[in-house]
N, C-alpha and C positions, 0 to 999 in steps of 0.2 A: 501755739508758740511758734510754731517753723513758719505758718504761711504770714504770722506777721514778721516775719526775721524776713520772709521774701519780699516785701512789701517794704522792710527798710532796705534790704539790701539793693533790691532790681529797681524797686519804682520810683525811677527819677528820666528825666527826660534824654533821649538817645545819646545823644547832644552828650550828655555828661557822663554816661559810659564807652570808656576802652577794655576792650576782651582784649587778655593777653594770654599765654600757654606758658610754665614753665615744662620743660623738658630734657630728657636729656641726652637729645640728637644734641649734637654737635655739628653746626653745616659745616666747619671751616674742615674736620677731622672724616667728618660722612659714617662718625662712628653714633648709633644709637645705645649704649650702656654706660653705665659705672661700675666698674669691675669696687665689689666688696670683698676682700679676703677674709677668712676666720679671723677673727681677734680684732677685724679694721672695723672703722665707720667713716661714713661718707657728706658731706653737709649737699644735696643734691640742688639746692638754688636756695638763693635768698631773694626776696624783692621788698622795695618799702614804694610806701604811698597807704593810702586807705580804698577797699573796698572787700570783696566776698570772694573765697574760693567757693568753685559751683559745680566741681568735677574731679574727683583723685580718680588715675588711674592709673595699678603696675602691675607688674609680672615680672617673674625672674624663673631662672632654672636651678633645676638641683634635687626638686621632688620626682623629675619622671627621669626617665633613660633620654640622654642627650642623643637623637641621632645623628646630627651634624660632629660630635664628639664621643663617641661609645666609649673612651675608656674614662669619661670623667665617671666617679663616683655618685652614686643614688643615693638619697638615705630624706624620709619625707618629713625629718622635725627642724628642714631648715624652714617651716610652714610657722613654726615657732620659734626658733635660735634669728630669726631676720625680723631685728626690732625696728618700726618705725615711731618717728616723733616729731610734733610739730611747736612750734614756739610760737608768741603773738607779740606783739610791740617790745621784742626786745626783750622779753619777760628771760629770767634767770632759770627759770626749771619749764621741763616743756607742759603743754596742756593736753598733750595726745601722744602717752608712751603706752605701745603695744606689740605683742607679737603680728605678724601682718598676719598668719591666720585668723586668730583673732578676731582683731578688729576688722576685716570682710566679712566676720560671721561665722566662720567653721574651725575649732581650734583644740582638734585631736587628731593633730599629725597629720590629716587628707584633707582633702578636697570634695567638693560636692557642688553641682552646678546650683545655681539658686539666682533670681533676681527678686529682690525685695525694692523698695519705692526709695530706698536710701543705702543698702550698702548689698550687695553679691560676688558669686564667683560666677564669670562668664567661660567657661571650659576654656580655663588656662590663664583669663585675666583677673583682676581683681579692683573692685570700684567703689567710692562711697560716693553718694549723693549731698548729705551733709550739707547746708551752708555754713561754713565758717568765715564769718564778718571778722576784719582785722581794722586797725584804726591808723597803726602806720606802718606798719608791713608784719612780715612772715618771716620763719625757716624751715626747712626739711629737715630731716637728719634720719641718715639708718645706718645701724649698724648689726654687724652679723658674729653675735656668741658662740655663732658654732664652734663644736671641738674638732672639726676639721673638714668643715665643707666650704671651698670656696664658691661665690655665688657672683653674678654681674643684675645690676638691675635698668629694667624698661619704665620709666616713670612721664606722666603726662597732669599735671594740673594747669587746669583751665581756669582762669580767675577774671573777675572782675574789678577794672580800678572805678572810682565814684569820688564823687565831690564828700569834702569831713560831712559827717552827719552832724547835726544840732545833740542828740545825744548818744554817751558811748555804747559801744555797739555790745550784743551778747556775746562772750566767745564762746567756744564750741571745743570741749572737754570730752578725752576720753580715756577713762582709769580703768585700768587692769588691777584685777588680783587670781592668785593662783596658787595650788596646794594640795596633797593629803592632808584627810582631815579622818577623825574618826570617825562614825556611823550618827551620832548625836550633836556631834559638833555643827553647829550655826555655818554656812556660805557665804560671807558676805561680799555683796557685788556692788555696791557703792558707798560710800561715806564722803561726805561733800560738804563743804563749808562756804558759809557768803551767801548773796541773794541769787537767786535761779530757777532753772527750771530743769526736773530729769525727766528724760528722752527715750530710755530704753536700753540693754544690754543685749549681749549675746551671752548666751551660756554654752559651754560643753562640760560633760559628766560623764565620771563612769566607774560602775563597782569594780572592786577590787575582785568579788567572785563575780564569773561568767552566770549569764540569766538572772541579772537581778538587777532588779531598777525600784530598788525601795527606798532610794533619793529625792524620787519625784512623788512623794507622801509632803514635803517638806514646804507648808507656804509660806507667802512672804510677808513681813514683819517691815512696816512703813513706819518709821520712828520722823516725824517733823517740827523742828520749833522748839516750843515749847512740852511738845508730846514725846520728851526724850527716855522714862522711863519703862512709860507704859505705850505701844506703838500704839500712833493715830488708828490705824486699821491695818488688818490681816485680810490673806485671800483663804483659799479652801486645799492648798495643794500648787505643790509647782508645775505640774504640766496642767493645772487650770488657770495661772500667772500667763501659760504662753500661748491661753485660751484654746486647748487641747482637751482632752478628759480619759479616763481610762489609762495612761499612763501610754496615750497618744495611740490608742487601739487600735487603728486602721493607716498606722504608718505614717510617712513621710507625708509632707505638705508644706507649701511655700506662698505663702500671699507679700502683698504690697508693704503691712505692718506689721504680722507673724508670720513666722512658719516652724517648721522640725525639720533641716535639710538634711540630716543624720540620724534613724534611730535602726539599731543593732542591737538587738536583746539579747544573741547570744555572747557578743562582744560588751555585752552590759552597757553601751556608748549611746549618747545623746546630744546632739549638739542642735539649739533653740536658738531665736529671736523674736524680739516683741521690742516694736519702737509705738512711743506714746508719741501723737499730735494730739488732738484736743483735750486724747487724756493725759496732755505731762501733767508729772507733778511738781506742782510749785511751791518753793521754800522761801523765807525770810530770811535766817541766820542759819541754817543747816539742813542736814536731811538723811538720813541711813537706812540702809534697805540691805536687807539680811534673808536668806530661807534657813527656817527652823521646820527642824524634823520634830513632830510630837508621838511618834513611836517611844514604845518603851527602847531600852537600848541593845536589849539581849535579842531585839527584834531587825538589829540595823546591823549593815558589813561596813566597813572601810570606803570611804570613795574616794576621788580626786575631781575637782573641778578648775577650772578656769573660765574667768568672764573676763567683758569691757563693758564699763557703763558709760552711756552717751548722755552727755548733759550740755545746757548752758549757762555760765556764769556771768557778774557781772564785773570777775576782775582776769586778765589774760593768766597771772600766774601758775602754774601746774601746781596741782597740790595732791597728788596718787600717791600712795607708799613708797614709790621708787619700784622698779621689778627685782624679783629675786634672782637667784643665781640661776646656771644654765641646771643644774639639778632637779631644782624645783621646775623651771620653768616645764622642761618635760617628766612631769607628775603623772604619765598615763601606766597604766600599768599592761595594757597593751599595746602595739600601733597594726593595726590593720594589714593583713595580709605581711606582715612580720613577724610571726607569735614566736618565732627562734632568737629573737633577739630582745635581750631583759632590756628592762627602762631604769635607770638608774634609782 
């Protein structure tokens, strides 16, 4: 799926590609940010024409100790409270609304260095690889729910303009869901409609009791088509989904198309990724993908997760639940090197 999206998107004669950067230096001002206040949002560039974004890259402050400013405020769930979002031709709801932890892959309140073949954190920065093909232009947009962090953001998309393609392009979707759930209760990390293909998510998890990771018992449930009642096919367990085993026994690990750049057993925390290339999976009219715990239930604690699933469709419209409020969004029941501080 992705290396033919690069083959439509790239392979056409030089000649008929212009790289352009959107960004958000300002040369005329010499200022490199967008100041985001709590409760504001920002639309950071638009452009039209047709061709591929082939590079997202940001960073902002707010998660460490500012030292050019030591008395701004720290607090690390602006990692989640700073939502970004992208639009396609114009399209009415976006097709990429996420927390920016999140969707770089890590999305329980920290950070973790990690480069994966399509999205990481570069100690401090944060990047997808992605192609996102657009047919007549694009938008940005972030905004920050926080309840009282202001933030400034460093943004750089590199994109590609190309001559219209003969047929429309795939867009490039990325649906967030997030919550406590009870021990039993079903995860679900995609539900997608239309013709396509999915791509892979990021997952973070974590029990509500410390040393317990009996969430990753829970495999996944592939419902396609006409396979809506009974799923097409199941895996064996969720940390063998992020092709792991043992409930990731030997720790942390990061490759090109999985890894675990977070696991913390006594913080019960887990934050995974697994992107599909040859293995996406491909839908006609739909597609749902769920983890189900088969534990009894006097055997399961409480958890919270949060994902983003990466997929391509074949129409720009967003169609995610919408994000929930700032409560939910931070659903951890711990944050890291914070234990004095409850999570709402």
């Amino acid at each position: 799926m992705l290396s033919t999206l690069q083959q439509q998107a790239l392979g056409v004669p030089p000649s008929q590609v212009q790289t352009r950067q959107l960004s958000t230096f300002d040369l005329e001002k010499r200022s490199k940010t967008i100041l985001i206040p709590h409760g504001g949002k920002a639309t950071i560039g638009e452009v039209e024409g047709c061709g591929v974004i082939s590079s997202v890259w940001i960073t902002f402050p707010g998660w460490f100790w500012r030292h050019w400013d030591p008395s701004c405020p720290v607090s690390p769930t602006i990692l989640k409270t700073l939502i970004v979002r992208f639009y396609w031709d114009g399209a009415s709801a976006p097709a990429v609304e996420a927390p920016a932890g999140d969707f770089f892959g890590v999305g329980l309140c920290e950070t973790a260095n990690f480069a994966s073949a399509y999205m990481g954190i570069s100690s401090g920065g944060f990047f997808c690889k992605f192609l996102m093909p657009f047919a007549r232009g694009f938008r940005i947009e972030v905004e920050n729910v926080d309840a009282s962090l202001d933030t400034e953001v460093f943004v750089n998309v590199l994109y590609q303009l190309v001559e219209p393609p003969h047929a429309a392009p795939a867009y490039f979707h990325a649906q967030s869901h997030s919550g406590r759930r009870a021990g039993p209760e079903p995860a679900l990390i995609a539900d997608l409609r239309g013709q396509g293909a999915y791509v892979g998510c990021s997952l973070a998890m974590q029990s509500e009791d410390r040393n317990c990771l009996s969430y990753l018992e829970a495999p996944e449930y592939v419902y396609v088509d006409d396979d809506w009642e009974t799923p097409r096919f199941t895996g064996t367990g969720l940390e063998d989904y992020f092709l792991g085993g043992w409930y990731f026994r030997d720790g942390c690990f990061t490759g090109p198309l999985h890894g675990v750049p977070v696991k913390d057993a006594l913080n019960a925390s887990t934050a995974m990724y697994r992107i599909h290339d040859a293995d996406a999976i491909h839908f006609r009219r739909r597609m749902r993908l769920l983890f189900v715990n088969p534990w009894s239930p006097e055997r399961l604690r409480p958890y919270a997760y949060s994902s983003v699933a990466y997929a391509y469709l074949s129409e720009p419209e967003g169609q995610g639940p919408g994000l929930p409020g700032r409560d939910e969004l931070l659903c951890w029941y711990r944050i890291r090197d914070r234990d004095h501080q409850s999570i709402p």
